[in-house]
DSSP file (Angstrom, degrees, kcal/mol; ACC not computed):
  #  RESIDUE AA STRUCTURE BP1 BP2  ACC     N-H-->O    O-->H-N    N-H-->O    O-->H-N    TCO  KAPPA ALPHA  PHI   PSI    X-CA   Y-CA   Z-CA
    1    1 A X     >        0   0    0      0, 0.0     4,-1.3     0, 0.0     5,-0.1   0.000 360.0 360.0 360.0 -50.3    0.0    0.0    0.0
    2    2 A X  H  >  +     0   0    0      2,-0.2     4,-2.8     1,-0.2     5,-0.1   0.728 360.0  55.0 -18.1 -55.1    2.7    2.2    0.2
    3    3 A X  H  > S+     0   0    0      2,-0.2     4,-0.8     3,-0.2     5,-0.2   0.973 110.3  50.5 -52.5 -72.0    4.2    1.8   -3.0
    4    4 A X  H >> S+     0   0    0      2,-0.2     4,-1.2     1,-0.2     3,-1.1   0.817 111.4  50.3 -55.6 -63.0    0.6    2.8   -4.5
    5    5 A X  H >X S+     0   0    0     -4,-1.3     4,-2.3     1,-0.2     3,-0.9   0.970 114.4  40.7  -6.8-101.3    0.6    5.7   -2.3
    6    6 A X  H 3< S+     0   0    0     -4,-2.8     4,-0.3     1,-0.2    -1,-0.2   0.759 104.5  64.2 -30.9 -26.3    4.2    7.1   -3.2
    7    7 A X  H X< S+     0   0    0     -3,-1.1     3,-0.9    -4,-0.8    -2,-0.2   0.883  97.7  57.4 -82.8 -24.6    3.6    6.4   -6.8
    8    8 A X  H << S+     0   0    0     -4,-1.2    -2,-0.2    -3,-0.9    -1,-0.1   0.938 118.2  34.3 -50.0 -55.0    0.6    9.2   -6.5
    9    9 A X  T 3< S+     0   0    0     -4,-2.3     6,-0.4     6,-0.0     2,-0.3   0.508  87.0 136.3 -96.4   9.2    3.3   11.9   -5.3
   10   10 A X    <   +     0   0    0     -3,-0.9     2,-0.1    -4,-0.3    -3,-0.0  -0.515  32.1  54.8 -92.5 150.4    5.7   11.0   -6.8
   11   11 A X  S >  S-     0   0    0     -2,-0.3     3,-2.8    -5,-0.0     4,-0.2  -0.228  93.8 -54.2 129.2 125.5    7.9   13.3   -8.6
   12   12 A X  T 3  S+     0   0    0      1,-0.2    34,-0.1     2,-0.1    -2,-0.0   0.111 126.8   4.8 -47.5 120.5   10.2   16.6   -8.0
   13   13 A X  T 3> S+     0   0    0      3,-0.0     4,-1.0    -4,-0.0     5,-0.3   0.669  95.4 118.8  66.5  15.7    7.2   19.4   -6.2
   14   14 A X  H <> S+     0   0    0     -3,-2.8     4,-1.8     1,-0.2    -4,-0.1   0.969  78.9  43.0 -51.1 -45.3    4.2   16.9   -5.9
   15   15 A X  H  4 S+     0   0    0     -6,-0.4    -1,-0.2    -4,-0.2    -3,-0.1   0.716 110.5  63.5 -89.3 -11.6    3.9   17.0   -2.7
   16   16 A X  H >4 S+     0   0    0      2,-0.2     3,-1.7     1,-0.2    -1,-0.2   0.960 107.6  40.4  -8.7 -92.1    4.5   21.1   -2.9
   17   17 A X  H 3X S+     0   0    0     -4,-1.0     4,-1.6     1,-0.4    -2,-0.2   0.555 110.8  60.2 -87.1 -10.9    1.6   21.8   -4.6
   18   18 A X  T 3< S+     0   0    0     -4,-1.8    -1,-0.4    -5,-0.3    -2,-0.2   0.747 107.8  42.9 -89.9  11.3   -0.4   19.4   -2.8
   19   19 A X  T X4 S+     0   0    0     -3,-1.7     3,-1.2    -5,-0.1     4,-0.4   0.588 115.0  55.5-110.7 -30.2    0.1   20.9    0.1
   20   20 A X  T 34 S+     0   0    0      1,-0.2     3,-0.3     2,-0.1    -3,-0.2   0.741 104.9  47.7 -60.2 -24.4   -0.4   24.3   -1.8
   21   21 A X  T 3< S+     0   0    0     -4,-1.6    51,-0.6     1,-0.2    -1,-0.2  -0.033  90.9  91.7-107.9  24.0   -3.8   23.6   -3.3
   22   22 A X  S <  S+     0   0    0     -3,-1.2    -1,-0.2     1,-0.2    -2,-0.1   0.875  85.5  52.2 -80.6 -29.9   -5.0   22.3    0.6
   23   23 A X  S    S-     0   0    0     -4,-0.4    -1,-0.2    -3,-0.3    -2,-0.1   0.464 130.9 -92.9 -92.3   0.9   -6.2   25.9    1.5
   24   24 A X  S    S+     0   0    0     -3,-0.1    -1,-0.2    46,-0.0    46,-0.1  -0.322  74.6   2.5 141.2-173.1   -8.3   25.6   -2.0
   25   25 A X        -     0   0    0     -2,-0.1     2,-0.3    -3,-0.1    46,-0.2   0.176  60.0-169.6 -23.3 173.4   -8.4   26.4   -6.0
   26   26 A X        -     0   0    0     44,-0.2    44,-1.3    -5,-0.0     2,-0.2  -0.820  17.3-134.2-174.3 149.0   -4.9   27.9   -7.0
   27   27 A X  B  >  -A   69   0A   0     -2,-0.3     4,-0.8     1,-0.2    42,-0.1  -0.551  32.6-109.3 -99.7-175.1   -4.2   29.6  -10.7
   28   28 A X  H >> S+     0   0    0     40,-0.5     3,-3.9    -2,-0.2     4,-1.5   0.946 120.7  56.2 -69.2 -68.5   -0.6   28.4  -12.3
   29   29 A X  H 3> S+     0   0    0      1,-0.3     4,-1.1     2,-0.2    -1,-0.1   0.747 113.6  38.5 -35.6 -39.7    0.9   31.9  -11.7
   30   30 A X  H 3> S+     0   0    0      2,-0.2     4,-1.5     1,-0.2    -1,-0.3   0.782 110.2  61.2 -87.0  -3.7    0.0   31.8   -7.6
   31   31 A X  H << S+     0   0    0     -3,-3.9     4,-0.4    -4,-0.8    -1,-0.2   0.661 108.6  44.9 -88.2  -0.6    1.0   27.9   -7.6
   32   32 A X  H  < S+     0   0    0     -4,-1.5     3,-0.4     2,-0.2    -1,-0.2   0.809 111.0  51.5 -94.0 -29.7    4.6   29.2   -8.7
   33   33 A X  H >< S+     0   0    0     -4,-1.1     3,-0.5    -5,-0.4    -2,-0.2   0.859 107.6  50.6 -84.0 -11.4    4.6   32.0   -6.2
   34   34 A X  T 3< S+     0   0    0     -4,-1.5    -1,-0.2     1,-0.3    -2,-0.2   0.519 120.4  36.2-110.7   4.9    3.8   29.6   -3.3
   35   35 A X  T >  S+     0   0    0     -4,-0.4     3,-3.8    -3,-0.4    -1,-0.3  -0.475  79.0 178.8-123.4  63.6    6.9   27.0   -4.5
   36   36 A X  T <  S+     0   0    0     -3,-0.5    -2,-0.1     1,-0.2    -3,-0.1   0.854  74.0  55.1 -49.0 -27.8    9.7   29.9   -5.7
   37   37 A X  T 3  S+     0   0    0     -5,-0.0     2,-0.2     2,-0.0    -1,-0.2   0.863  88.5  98.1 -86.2  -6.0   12.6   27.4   -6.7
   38   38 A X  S <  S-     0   0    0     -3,-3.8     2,-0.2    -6,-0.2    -3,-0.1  -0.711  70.9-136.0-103.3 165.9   10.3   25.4   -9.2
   39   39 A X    >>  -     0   0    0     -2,-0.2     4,-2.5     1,-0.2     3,-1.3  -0.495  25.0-106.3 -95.4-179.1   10.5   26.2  -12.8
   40   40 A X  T 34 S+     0   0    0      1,-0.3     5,-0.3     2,-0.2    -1,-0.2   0.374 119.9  45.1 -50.8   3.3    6.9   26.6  -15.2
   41   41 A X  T 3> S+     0   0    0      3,-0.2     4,-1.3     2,-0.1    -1,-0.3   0.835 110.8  40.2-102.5 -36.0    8.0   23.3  -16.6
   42   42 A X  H <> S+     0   0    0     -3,-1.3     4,-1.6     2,-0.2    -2,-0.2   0.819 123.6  47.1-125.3 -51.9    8.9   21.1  -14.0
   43   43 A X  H  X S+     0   0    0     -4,-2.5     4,-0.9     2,-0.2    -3,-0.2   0.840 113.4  50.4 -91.1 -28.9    5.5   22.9  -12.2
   44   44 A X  H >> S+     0   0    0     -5,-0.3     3,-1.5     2,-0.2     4,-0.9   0.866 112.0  49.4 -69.4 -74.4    3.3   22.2  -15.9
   45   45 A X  H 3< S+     0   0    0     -4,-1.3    -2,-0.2    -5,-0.3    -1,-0.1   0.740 107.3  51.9 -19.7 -42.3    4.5   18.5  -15.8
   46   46 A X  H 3X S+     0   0    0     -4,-1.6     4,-0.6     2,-0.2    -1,-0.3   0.781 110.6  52.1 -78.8 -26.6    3.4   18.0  -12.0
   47   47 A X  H <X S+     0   0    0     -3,-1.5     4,-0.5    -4,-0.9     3,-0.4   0.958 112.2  40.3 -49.7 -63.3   -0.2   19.4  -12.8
   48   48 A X  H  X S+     0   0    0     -4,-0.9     4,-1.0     1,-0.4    -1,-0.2   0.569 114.4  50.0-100.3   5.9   -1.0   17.3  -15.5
   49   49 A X  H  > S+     0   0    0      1,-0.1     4,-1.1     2,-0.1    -1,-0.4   0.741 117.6  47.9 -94.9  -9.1    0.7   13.8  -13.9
   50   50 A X  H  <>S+     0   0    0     -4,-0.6     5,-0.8    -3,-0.4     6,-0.8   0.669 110.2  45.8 -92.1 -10.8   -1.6   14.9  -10.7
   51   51 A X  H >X5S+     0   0    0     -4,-0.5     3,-3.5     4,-0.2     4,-0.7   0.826 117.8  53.5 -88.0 -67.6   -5.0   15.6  -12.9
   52   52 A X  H 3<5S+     0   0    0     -4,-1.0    -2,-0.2     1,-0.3    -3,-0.1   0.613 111.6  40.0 -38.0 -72.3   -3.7   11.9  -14.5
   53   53 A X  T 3<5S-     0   0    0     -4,-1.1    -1,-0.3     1,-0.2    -2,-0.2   0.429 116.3-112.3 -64.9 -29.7   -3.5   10.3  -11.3
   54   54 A X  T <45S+     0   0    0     -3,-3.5    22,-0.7    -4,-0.5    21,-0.3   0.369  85.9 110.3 116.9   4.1   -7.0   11.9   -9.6
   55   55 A X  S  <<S+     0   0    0     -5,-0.8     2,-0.3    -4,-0.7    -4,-0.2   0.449  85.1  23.1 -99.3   8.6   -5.3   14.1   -6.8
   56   56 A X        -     0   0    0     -6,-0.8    16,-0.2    -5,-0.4     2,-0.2  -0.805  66.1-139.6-159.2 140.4   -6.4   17.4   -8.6
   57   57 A X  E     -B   71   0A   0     14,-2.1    14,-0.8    -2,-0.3     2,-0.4  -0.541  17.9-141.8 -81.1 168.4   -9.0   18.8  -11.2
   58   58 A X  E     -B   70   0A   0     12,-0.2     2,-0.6    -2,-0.2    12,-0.2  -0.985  22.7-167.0-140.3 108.3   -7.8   21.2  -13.9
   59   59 A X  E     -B   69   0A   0     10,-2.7    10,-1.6    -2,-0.4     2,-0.8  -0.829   3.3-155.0-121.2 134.9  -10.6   23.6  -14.2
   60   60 A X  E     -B   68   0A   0     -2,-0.6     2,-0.6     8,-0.2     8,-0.2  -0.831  11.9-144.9-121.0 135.0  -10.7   26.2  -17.3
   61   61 A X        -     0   0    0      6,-1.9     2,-8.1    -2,-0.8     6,-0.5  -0.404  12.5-120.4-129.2-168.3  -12.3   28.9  -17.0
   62   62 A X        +     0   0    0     -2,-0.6     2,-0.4     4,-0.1    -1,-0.1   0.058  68.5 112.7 -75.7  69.2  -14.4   31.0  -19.7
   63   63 A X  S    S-     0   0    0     -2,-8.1     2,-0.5     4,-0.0     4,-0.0  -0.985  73.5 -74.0-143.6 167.0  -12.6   34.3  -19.7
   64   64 A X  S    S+     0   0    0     -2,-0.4     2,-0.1     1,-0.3    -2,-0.0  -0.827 126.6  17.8-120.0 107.2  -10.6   36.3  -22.0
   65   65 A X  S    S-     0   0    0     -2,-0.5    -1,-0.3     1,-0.0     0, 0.0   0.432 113.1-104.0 -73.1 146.0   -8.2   35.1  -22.1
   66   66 A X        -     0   0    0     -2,-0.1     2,-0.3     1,-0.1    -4,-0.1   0.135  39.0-164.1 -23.4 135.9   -8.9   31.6  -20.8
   67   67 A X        -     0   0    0     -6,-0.5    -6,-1.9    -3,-0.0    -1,-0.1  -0.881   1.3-152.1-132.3 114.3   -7.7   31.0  -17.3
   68   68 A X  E     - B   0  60A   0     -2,-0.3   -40,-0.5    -8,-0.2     2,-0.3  -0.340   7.9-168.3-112.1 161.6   -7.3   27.8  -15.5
   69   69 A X  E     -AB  27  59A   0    -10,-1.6   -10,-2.7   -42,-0.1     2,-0.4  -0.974   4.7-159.3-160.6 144.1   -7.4   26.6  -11.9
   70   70 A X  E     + B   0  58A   0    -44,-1.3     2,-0.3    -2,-0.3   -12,-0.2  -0.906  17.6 157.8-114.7 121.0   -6.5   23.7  -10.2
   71   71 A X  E     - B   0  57A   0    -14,-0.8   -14,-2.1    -2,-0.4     2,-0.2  -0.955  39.6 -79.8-150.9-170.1   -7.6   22.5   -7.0
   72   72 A X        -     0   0    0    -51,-0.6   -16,-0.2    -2,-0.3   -17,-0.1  -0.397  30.2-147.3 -89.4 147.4   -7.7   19.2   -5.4
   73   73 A X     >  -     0   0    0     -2,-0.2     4,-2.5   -19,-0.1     5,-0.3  -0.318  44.8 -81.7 -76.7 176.9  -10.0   16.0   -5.4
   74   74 A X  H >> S+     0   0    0      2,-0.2     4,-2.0     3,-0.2     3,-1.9   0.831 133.1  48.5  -1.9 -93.5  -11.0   13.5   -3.1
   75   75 A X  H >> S+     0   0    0      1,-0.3     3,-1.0   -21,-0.3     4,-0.6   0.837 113.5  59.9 -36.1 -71.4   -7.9   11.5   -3.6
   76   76 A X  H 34 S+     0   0    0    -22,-0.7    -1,-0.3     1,-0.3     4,-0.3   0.525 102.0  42.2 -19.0 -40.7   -6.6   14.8   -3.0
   77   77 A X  H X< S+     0   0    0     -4,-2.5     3,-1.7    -3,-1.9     4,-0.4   0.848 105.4  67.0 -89.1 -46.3   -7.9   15.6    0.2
   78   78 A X  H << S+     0   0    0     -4,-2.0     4,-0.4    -3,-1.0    -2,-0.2   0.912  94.2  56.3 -44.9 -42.2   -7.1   12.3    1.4
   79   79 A X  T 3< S+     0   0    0     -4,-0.6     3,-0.5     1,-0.2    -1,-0.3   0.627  84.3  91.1 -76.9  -7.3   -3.5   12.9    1.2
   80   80 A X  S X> S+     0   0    0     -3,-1.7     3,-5.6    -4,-0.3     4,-2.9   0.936  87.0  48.1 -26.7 -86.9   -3.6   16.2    3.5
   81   81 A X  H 3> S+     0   0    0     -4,-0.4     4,-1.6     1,-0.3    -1,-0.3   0.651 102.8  53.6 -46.9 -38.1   -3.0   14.5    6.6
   82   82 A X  H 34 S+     0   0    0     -3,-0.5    -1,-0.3    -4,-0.4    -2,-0.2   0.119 121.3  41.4-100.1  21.5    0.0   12.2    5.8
   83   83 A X  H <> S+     0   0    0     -3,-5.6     4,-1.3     2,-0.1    -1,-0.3   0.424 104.6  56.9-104.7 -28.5    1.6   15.6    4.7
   84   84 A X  H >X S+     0   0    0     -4,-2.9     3,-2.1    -5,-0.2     4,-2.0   0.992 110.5  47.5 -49.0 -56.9    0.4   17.2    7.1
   85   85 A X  H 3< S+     0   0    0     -4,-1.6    -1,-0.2     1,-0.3     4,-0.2   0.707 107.6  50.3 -27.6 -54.0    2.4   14.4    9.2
   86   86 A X  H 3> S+     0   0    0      2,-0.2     4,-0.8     3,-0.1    -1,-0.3   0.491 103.5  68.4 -86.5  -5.6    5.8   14.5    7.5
   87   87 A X  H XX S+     0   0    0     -3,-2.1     3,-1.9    -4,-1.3     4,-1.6   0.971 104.7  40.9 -56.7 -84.7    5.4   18.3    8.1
   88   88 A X  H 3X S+     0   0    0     -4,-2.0     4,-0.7     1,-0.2    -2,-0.2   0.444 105.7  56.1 -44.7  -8.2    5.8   17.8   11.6
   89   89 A X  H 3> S+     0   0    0      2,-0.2     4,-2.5    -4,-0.2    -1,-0.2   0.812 105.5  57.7 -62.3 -46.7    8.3   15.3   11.6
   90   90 A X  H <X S+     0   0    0     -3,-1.9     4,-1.3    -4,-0.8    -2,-0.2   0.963 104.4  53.6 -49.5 -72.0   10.4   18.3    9.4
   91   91 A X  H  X S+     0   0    0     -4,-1.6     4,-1.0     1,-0.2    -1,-0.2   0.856 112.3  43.5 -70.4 -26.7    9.9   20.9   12.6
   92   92 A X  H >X S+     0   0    0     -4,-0.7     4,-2.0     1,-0.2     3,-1.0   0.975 113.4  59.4 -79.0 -42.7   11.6   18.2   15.3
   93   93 A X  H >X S+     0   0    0     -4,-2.5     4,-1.4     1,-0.3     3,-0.7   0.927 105.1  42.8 -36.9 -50.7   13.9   17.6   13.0
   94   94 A X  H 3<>S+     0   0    0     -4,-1.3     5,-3.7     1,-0.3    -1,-0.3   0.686 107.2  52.5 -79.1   4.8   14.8   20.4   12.9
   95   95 A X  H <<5S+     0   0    0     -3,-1.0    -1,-0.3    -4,-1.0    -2,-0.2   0.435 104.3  60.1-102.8  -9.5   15.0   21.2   15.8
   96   96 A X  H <<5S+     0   0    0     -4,-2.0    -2,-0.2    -3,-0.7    -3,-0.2   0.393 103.3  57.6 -16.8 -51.4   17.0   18.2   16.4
   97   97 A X  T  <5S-     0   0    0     -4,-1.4    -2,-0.2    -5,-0.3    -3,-0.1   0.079 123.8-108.1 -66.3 -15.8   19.4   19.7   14.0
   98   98 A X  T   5 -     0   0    0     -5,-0.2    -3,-0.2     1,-0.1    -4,-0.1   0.957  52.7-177.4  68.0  37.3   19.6   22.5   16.0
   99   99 A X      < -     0   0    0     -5,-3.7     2,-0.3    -8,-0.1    -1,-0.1  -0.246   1.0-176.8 -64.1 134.8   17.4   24.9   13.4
  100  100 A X        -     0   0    0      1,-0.2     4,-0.3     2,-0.1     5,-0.1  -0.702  18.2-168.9-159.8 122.2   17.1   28.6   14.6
  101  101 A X  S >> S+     0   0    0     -2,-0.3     3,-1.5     1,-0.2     4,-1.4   0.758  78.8  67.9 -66.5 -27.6   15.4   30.6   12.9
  102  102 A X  H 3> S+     0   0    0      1,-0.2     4,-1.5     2,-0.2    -1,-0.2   0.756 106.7  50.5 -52.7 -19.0   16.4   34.0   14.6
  103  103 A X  H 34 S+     0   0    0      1,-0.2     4,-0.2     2,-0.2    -1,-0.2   0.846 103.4  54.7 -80.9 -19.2   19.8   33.3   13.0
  104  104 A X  H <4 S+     0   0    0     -3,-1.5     3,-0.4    -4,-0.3    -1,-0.2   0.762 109.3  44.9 -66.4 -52.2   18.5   32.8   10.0
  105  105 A X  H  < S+     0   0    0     -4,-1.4    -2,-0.2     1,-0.3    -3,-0.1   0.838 105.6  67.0 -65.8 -34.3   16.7   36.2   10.0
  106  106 A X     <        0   0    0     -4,-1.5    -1,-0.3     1,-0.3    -2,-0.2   0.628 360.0 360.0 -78.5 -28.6   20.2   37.7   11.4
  107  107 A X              0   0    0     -3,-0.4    -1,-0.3    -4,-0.2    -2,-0.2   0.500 360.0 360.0 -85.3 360.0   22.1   37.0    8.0
């Protein structure tokens, strides 16, 4: 079950923009501003293998010019929590690591 699972997110910024499109529809332009290091290719590819796969609709809509929006299904929503999950695993890690953000701020 795993395997099945992974094969759904898998791929460089799946799990991004599925963690971007939990708070609801998203255009392309804001799904780039809310993952800045991927590029409009790498971020068109993960769209349409996530519409294939059932974890997002691809919605166009009827305005001049045509504008599209993406937000998540079902499948989609199912996967929230077990990102939600490995999110929190990330902050004791880091914090494990010895993360701090005031220092961060300080450079």
């Amino acid at each position: 079950m795993l395997t099945e699972c992974m094969q759904v997110i898998a791929g460089a910024w799946a799990p991004n923009v599925i963690w971007s499109l939990r708070a609801g529809p998203r255009r392309f332009s804001e799904l780039r501003a809310d993952i800045p290091p991927v590029s409009a290719k790498v971020l068109s590819a993960r769209l349409s293998e996530l519409e294939e796969r059932g974890v997002l609709l691809r919605h166009v809509m009827p305005t001049s010019p045509p504008s599209v929006e993406y937000e998540l299904t079902g499948l989609g929503e199912e996967l929230i929590p077990a990102l939600e999950a490995i999110v929190q695993v990330g902050h004791k890690l880091k914090v494990l690591r010895g993360y701090q953000p005031e220092a961060e701020a300080a450079e």
